[in-house]
C-alpha positions in Angstrom: 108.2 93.3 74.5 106.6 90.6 76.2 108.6 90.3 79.2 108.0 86.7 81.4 106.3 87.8 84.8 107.2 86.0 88.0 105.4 85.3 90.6 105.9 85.0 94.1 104.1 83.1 96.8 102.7 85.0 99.4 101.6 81.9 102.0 102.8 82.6 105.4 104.5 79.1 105.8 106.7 80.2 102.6 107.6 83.3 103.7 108.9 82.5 106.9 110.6 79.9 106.0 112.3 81.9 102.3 112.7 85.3 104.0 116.0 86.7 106.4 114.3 88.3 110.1 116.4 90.6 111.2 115.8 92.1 114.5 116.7 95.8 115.6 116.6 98.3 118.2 114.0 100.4 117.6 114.1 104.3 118.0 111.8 107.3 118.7 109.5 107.1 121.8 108.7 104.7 124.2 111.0 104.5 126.8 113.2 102.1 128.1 111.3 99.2 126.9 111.9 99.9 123.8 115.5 101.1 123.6 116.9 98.1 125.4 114.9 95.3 124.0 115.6 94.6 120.1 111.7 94.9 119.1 111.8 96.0 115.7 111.6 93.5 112.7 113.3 93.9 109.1 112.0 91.0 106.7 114.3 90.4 103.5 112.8 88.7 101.1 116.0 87.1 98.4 113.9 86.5 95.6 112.3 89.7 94.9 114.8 92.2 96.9 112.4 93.4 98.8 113.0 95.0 102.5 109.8 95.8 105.1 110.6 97.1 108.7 108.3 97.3 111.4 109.5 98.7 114.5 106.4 100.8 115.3 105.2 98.0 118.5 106.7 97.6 121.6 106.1 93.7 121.1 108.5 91.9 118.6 106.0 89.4 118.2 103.3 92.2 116.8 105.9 93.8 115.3 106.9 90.2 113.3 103.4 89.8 112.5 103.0 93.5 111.1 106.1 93.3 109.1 105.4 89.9 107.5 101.8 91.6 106.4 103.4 94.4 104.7 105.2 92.0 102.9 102.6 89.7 101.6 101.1 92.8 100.7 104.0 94.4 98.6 104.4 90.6 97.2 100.9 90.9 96.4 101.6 94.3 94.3 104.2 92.6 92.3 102.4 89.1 91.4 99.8 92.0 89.9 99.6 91.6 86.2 97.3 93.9 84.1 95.1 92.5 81.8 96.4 93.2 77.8 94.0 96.0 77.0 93.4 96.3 72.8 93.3 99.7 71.5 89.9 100.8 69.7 89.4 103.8 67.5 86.4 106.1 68.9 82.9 106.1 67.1 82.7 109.6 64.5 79.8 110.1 66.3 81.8 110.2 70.0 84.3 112.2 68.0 81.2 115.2 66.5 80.3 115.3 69.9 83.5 116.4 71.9 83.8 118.7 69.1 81.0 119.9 69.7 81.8 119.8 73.2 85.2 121.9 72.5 83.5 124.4 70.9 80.7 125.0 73.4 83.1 125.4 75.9 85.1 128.1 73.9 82.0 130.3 73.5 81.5 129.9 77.3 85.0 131.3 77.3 84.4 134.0 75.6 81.7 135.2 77.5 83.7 135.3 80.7 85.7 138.2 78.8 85.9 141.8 80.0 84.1 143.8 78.0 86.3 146.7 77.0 84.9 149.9 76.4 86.2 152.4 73.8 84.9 155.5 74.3 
């Protein structure tokens, strides 16, 4: 089950020289400057598959810097590796006590009841 974890690198010399830029025509408002000007940015990145866009900027050069943050910081997501957690048995006294818990909180049910009348 032990699977071998890779890990990327996430400097910013690395990634622009590993990753594909892409620009693009961005769309949505802004006018002219933005609809004939190719100011949008999509980063690939080969080794992991992983594809960022930024096209939010009316600057490509913003919009280069923004897209090459998101991916440091979705690189960053996958280099994550949770530390190997051992399973433990709870005490019999933590046990009694959300037993006792349970049951406290049943009788406080039972009192929220309508009371039915039978006469």
């Amino acid at each position: 089950m032990n699977t071998p974890h890779i890990t990327y690198d996430i400097s910013l010399e690395t990634l622009e020289r590993v990753c594909e830029v892409e620009f693009l025509k961005g769309s949505g408002p802004g006018g002219q400057h933005r609809n004939k000007r190719e100011t949008g940015v999509r980063l690939r990145h080969p080794e992991s598959g992983l594809v960022v866009m930024a096209t939010e900027r009316r600057s490509q050069a913003r919009n280069r810097a923004l897209a090459f943050e998101r991916m440091i910081t979705r690189l960053q997501q996958l280099n994550y590796v949770p530390e190997h957690r051992v399973p433990t048995r709870p005490k019999r006294s933590t046990i009694r006590q959300r037993l006792e818990d349970k049951q406290q909180q049943g009788e406080r049910k039972k009192l929220r009841a309508k009371v039915r009348h039978w006469d």
